[in-house]
N, CA, C and O atoms as a GROMACS GRO file, in nm:
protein
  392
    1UNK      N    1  12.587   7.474   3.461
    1UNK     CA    2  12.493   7.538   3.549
    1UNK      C    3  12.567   7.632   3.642
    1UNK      O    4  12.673   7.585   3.683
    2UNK      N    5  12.542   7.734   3.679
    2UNK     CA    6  12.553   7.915   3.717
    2UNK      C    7  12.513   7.834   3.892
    2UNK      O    8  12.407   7.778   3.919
    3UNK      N    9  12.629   7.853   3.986
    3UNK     CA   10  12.592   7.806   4.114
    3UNK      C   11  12.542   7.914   4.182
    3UNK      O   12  12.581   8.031   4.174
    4UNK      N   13  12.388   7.838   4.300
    4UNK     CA   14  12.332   7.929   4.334
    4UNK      C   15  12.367   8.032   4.412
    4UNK      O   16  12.425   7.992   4.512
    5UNK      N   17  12.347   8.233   4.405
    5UNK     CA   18  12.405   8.233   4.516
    5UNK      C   19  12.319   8.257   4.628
    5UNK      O   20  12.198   8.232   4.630
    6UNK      N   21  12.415   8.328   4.764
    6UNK     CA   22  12.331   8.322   4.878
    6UNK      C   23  12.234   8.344   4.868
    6UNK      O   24  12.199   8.392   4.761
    7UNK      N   25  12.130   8.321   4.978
    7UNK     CA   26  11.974   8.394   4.993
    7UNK      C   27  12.011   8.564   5.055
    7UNK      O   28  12.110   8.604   5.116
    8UNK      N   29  11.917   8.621   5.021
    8UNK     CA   30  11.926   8.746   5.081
    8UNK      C   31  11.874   8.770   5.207
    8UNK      O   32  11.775   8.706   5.244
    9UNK      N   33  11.923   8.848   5.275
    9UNK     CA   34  11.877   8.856   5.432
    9UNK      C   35  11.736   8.943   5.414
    9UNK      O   36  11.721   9.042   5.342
   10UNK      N   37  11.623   8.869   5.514
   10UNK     CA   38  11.504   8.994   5.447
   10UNK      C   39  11.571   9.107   5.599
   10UNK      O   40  11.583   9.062   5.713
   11UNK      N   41  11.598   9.225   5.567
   11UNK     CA   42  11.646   9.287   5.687
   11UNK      C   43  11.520   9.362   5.740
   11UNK      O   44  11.538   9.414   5.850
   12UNK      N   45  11.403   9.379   5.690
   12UNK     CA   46  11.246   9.418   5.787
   12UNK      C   47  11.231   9.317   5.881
   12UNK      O   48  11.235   9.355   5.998
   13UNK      N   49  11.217   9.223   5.863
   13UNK     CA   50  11.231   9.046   5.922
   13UNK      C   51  11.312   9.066   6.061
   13UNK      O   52  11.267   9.028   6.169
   14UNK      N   53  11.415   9.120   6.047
   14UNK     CA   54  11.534   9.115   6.122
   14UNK      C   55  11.507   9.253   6.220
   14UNK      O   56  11.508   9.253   6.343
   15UNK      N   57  11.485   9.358   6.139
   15UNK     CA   58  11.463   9.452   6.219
   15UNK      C   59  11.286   9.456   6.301
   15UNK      O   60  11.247   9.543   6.379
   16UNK      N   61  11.220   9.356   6.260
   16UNK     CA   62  11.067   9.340   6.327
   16UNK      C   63  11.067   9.249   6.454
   16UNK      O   64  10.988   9.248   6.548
   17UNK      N   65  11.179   9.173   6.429
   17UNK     CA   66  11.228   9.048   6.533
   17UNK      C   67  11.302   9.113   6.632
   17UNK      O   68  11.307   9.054   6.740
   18UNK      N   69  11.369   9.238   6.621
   18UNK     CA   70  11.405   9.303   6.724
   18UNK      C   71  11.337   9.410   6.782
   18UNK      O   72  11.378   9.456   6.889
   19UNK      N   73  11.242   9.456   6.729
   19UNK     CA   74  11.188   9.554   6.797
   19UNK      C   75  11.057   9.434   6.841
   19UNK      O   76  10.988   9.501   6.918
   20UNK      N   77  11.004   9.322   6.834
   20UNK     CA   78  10.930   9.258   6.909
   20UNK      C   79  10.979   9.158   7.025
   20UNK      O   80  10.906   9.077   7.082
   21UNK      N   81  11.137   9.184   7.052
   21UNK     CA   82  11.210   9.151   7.173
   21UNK      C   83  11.183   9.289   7.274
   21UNK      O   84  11.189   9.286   7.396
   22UNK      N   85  11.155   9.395   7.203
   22UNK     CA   86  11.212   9.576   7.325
   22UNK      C   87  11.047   9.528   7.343
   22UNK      O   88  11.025   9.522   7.464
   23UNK      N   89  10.924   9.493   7.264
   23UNK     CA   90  10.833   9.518   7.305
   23UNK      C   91  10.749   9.416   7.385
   23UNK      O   92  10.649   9.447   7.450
   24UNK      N   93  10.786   9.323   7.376
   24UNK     CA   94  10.769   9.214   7.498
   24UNK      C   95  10.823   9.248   7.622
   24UNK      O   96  10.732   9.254   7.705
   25UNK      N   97  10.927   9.272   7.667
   25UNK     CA   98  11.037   9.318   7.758
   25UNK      C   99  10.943   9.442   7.827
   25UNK      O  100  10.915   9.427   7.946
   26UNK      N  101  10.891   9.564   7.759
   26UNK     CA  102  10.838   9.642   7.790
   26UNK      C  103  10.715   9.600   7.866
   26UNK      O  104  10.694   9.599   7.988
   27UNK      N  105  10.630   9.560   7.750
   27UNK     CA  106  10.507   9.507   7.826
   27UNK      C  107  10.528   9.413   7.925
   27UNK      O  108  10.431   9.423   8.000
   28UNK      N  109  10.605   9.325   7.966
   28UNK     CA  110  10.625   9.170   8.059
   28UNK      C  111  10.611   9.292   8.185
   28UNK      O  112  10.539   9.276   8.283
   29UNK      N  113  10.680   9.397   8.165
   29UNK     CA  114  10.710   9.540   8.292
   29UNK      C  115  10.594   9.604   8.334
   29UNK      O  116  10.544   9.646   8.439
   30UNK      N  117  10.567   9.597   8.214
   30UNK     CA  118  10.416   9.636   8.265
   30UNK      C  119  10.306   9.569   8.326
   30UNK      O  120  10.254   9.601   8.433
   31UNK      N  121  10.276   9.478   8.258
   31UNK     CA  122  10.150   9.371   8.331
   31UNK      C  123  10.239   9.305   8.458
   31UNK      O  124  10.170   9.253   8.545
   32UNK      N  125  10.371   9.302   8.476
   32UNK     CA  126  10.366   9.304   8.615
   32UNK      C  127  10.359   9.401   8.734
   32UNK      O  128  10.334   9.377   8.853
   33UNK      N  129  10.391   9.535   8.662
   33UNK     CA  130  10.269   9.646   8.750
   33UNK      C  131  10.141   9.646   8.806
   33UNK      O  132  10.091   9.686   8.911
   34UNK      N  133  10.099   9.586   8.696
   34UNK     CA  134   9.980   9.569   8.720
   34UNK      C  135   9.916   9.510   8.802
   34UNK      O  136   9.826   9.550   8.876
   35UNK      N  137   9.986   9.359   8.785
   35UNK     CA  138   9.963   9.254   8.865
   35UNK      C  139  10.005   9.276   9.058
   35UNK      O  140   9.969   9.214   9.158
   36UNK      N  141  10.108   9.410   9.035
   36UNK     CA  142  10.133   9.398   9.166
   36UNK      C  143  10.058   9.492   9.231
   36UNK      O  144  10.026   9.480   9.350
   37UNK      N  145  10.022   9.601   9.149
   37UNK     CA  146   9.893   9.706   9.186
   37UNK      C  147   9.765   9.645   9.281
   37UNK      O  148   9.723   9.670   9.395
   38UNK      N  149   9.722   9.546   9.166
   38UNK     CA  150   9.653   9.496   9.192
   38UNK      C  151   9.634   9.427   9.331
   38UNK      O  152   9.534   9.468   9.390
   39UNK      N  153   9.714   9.325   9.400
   39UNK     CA  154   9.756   9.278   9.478
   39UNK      C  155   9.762   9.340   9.597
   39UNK      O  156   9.726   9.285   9.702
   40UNK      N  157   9.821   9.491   9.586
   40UNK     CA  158   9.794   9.563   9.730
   40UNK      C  159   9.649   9.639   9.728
   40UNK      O  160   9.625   9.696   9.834
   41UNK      N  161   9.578   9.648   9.658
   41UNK     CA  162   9.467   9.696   9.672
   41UNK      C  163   9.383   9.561   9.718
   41UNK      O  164   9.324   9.588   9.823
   42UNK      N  165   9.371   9.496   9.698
   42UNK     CA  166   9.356   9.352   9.727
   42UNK      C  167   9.360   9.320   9.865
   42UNK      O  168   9.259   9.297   9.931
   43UNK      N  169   9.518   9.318   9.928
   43UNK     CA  170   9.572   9.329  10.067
   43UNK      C  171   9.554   9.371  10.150
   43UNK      O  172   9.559   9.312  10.258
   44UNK      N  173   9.513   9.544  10.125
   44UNK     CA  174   9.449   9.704  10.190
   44UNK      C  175   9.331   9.650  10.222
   44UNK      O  176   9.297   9.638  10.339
   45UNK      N  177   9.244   9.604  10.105
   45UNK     CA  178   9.130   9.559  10.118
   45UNK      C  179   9.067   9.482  10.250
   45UNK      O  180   8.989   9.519  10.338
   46UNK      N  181   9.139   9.352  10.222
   46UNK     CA  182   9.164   9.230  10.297
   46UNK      C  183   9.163   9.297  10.474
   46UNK      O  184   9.087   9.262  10.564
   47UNK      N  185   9.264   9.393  10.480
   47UNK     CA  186   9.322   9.456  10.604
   47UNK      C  187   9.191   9.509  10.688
   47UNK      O  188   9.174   9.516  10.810
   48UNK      N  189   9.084   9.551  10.556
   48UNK     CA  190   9.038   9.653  10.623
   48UNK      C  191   9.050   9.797  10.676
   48UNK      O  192   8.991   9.833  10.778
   49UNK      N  193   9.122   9.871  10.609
   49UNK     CA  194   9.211  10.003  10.588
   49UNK      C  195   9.128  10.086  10.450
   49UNK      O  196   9.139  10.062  10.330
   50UNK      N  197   9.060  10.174  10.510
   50UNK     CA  198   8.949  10.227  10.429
   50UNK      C  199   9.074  10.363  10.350
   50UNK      O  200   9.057  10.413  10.239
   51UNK      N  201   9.152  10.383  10.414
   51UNK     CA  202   9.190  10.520  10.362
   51UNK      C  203   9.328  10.469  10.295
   51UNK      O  204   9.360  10.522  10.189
   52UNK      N  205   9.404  10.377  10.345
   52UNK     CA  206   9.498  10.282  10.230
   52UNK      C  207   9.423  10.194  10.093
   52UNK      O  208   9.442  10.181   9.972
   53UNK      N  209   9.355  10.157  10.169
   53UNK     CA  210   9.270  10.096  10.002
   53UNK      C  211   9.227  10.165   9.913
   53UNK      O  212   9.216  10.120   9.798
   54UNK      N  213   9.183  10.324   9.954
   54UNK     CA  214   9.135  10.418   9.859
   54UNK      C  215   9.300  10.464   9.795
   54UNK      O  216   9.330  10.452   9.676
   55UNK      N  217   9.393  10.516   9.899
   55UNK     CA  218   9.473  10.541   9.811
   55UNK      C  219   9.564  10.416   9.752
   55UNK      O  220   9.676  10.453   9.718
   56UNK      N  221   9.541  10.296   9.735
   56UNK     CA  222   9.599  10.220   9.677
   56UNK      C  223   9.521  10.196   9.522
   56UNK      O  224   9.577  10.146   9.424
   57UNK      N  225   9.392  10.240   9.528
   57UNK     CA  226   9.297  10.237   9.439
   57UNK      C  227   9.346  10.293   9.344
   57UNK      O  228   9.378  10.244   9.236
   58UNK      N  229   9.356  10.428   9.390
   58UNK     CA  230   9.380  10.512   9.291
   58UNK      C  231   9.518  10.501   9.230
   58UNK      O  232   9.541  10.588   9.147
   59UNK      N  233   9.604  10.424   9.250
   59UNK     CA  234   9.756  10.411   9.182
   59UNK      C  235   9.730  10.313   9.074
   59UNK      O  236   9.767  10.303   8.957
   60UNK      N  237   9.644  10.235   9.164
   60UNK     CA  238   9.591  10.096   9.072
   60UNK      C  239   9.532  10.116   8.941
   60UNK      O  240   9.564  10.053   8.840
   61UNK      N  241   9.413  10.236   8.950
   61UNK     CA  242   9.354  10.317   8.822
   61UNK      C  243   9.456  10.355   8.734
   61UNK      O  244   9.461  10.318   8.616
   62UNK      N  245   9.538  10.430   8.789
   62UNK     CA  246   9.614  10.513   8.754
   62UNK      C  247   9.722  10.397   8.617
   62UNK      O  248   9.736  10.426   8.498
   63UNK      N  249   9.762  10.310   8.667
   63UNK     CA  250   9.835  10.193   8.622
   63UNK      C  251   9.741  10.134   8.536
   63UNK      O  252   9.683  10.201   8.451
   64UNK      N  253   9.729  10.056   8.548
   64UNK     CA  254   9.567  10.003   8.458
   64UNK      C  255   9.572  10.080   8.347
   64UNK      O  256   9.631  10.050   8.242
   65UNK      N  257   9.502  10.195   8.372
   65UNK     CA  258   9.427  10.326   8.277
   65UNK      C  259   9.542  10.295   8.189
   65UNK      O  260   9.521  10.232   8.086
   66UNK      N  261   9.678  10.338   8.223
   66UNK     CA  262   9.721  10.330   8.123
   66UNK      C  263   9.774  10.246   8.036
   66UNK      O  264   9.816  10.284   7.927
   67UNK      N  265   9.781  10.082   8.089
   67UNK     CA  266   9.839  10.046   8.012
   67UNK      C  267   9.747   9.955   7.911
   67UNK      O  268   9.783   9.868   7.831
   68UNK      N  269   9.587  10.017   7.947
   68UNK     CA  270   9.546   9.988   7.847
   68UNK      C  271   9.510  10.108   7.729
   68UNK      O  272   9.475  10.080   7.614
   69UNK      N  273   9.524  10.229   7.775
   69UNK     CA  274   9.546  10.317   7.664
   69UNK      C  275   9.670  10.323   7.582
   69UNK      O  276   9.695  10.415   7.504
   70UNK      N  277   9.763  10.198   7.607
   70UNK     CA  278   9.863  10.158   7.510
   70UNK      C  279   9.921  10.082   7.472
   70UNK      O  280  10.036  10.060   7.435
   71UNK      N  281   9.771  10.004   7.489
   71UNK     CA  282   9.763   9.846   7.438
   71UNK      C  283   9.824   9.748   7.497
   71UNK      O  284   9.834   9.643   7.434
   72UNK      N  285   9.875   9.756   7.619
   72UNK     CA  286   9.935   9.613   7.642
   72UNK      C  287   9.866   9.506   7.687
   72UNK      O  288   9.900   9.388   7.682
   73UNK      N  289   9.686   9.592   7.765
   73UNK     CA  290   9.631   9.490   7.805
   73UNK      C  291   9.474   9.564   7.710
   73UNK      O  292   9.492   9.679   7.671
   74UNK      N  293   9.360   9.514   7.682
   74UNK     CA  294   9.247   9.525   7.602
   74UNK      C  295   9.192   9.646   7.655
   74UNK      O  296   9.166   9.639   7.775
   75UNK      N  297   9.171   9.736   7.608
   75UNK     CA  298   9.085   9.837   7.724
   75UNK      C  299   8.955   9.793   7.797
   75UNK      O  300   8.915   9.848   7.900
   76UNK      N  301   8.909   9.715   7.752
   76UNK     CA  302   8.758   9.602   7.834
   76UNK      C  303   8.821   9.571   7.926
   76UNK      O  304   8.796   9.630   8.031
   77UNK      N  305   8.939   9.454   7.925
   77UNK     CA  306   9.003   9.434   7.989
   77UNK      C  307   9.059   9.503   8.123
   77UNK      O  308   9.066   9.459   8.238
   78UNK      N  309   9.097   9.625   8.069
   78UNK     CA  310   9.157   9.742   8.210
   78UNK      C  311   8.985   9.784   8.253
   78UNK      O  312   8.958   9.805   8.371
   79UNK      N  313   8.907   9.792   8.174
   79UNK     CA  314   8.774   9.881   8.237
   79UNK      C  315   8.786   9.765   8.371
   79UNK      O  316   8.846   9.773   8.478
   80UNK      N  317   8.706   9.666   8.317
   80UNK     CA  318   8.675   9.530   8.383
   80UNK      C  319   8.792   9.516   8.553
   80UNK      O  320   8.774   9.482   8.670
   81UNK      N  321   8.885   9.554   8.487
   81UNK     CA  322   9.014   9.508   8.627
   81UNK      C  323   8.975   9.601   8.789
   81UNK      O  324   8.969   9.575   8.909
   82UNK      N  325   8.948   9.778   8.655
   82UNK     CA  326   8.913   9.868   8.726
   82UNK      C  327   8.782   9.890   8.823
   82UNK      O  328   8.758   9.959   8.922
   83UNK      N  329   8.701   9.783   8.733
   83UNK     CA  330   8.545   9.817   8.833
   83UNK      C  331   8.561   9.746   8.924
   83UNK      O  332   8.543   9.786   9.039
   84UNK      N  333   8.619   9.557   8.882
   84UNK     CA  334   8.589   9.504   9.052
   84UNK      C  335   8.697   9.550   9.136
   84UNK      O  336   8.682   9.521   9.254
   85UNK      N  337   8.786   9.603   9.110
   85UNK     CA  338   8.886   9.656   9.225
   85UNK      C  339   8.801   9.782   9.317
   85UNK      O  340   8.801   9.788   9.440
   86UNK      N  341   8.743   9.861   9.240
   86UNK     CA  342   8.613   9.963   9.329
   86UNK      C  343   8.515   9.917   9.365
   86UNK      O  344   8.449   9.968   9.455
   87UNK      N  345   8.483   9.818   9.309
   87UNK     CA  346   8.350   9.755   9.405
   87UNK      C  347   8.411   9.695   9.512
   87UNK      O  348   8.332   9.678   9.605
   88UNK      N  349   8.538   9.653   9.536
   88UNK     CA  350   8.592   9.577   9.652
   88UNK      C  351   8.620   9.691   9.778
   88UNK      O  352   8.584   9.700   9.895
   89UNK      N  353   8.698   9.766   9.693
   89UNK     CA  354   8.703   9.908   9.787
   89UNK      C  355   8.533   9.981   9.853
   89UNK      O  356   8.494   9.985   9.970
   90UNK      N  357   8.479  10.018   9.754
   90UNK     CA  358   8.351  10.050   9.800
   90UNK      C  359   8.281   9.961   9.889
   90UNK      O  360   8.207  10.016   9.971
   91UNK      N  361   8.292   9.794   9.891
   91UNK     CA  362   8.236   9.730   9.998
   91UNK      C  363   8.294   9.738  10.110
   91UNK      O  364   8.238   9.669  10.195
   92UNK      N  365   8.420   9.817  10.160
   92UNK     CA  366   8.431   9.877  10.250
   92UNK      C  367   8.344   9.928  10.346
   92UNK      O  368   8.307   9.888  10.457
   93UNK      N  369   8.320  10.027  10.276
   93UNK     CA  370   8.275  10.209  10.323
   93UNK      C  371   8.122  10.089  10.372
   93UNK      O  372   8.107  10.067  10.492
   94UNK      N  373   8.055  10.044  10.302
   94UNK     CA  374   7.933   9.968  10.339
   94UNK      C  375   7.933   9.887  10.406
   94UNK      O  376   7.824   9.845  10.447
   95UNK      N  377   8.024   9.844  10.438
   95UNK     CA  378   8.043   9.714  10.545
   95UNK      C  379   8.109   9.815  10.701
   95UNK      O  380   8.133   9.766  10.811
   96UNK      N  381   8.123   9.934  10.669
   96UNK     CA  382   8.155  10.015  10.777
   96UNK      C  383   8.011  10.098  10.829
   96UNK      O  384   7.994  10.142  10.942
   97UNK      N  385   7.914  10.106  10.712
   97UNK     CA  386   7.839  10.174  10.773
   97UNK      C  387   7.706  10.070  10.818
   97UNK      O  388   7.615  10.115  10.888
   98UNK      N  389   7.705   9.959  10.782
   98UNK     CA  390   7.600   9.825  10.839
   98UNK      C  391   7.636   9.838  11.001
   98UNK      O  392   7.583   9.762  11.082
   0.00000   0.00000   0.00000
């Protein structure tokens, strides 16, 4: 009997396993943008700072928007993040004019 030889390396395997290390790494960078976006619009909010919360809003959109136009988070997902962060902001302006 003819001894077996090695297995072959599948090298797609190898090269899919490394480019889904760069793309975890990437995204982990991202959704913690997000998460921290989020957070000062949140804070602004909290403060009561009508003209920091708007412009914290808009960085927040800005972030969001994109990282669901490149998939890291669902685009429902970013819509969804995006509306209650403006309805929080917008209950501002209404709670200023009551």
């Amino acid at each position: 009997m003819a001894a077996k030889s090695a297995p072959k390396k599948n090298l797609s395997a190898i090269k899919r396993a490394r480019q889904a290390v760069k793309r975890n790494e990437r995204n982990r960078t991202e959704r913690t943008k997000i998460r921290s976006v989020v957070k000062s619009v949140e804070a602004s909010v909290k403060s009561g700072d009508k003209d920091l919360s708007a412009g914290a809003l808009q960085k927040a959109i800005k972030t969001i928007s994109s990282a669901g136009s490149k998939k890291i988070i669902h685009k429902n997902n970013a819509s969804r993040k995006i509306s209650r962060l403006t309805k929080k902001v917008n209950s501002l302006s209404k709670a200023a004019e009551a």
